[in-house]
N, C-alpha and C positions, 0 to 999 in steps of 0.2 A: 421463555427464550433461554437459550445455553448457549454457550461460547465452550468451543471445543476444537481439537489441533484434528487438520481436516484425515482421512486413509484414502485410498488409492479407489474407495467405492465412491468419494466424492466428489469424484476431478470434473465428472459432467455436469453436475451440478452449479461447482463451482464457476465452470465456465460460462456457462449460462448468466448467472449473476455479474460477473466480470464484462459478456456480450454488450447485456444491455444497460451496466452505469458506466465504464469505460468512457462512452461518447459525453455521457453529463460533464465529463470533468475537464474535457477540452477546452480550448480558448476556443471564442467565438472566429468564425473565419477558416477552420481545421476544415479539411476536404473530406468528404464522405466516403471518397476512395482511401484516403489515408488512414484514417480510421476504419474500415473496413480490416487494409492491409494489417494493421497491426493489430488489430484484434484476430486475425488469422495468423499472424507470426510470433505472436507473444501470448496471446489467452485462450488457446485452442485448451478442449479436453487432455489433448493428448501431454501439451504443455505443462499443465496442472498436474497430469499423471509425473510427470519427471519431475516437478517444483515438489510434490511432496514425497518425492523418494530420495530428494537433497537430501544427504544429512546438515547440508550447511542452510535449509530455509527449514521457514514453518511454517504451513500454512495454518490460521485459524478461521474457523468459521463460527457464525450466528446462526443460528437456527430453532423453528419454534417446535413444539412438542410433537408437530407431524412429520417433520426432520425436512421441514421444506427451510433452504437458507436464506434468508435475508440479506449477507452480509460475510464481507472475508477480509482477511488481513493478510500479507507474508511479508514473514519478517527475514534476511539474508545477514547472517551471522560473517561477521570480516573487516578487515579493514578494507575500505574500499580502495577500487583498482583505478580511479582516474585522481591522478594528480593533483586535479581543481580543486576536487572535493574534500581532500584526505586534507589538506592545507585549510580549508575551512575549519577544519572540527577542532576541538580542545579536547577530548577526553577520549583514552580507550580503555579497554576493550570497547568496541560499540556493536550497535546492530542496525541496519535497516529497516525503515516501516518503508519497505518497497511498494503496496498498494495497501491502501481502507477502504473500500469503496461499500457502500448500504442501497439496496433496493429506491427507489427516491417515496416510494411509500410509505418507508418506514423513517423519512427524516425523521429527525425531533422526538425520535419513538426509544431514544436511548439506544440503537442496535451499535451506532457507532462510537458512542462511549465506553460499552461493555467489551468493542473490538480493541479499543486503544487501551486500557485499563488491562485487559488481555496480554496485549502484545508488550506494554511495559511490564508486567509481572513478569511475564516469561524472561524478555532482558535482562529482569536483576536478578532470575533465579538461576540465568546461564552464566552470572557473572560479568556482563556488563557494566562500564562504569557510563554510558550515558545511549541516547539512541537518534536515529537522525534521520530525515525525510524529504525528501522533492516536491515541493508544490508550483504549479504555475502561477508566475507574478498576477496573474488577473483573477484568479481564482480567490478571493476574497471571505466567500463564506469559508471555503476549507483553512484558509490561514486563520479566521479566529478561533474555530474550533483547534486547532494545534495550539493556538495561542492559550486557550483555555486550559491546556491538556502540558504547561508547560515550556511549550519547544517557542524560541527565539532565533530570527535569522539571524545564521550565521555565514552566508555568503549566496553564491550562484552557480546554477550550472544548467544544462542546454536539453534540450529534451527532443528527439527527434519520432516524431508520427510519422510513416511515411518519408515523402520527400521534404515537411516541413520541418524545423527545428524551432524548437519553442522555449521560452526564457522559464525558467526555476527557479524560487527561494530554495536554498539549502535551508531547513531548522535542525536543530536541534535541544534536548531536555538531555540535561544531568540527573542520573536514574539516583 
């Protein structure tokens, strides 16, 4: 397995992976329509193509020696533009870990340590002084894993699928 910043031959691949763990990470109760919708409004191929032609993201990916990927990260370099959030945080320069999402296959298989271990290197070698992430309050496994990896809540913010809007931890780790 390799961890590598995704090119523009990736983006369908990517989205594919994004397709089908995207729905793992919802709270229970999220509508299949909603989900749908924003997996066509935010994780298309075509999205991806543009997510890695930011100069302000990075997408990383996991992938095993047949170049099939297990797993992606994008990180969004900035101070964030909502109020809420920027007011939660203590430290800048920072970055976003906008999405981690791994194959459910490959839980427990490492793919998503070597994404987040990834995606912090990258932060301190952009010059980062810490980095910071959205999780849903029910989401539990994905909060100890952060929690392992460092990040501690530091506030809340709203998350919207669809027509629903869903409650987030803010975390953040001082890189």
């Amino acid at each position: 397995m390799t961890v590598r910043v995704a090119t523009l031959g990736d983006a369908h691949r990517v989205a594919e992976v994004a397709a089908s763990t995207f729905p793992l990470a919802c709270p229970p109760g999220t509508r299949p329509d909603d989900i749908e919708q924003f997996i066509s409004n935010v994780l298309s191929a075509e999205h991806f193509e543009n997510y890695i032609a930011d100069p302000n993201r990075a997408v990383l990916i996991d992938e095993t020696v047949d170049a099939h990927v297990v797993g992606y990260a994008m990180l969004v370099s900035g101070t964030p533009t909502d109020p809420d959030i920027r007011a939660t945080l203590s430290h800048e320069p920072t970055i976003e870990i906008s999405k981690l999402y791994v194959e459910p296959t490959q839980h427990g298989s490492g793919a998503a340590g070597r994404l987040m271990s990834s995606s912090l290197s990258q932060a301190r070698e952009s010059g980062c002084a810490a980095a910071w992430l959205g999780v849903n309050q029910q989401n539990v496994r994905a909060q100890k894993f952060y929690t392992k990896h460092g990040f501690q809540i530091v506030g809340t913010k709203k998350f919207v699928v669809g027509v629903q809007t869903h409650d987030d931890y803010v975390m953040e780790v001082r890189l």
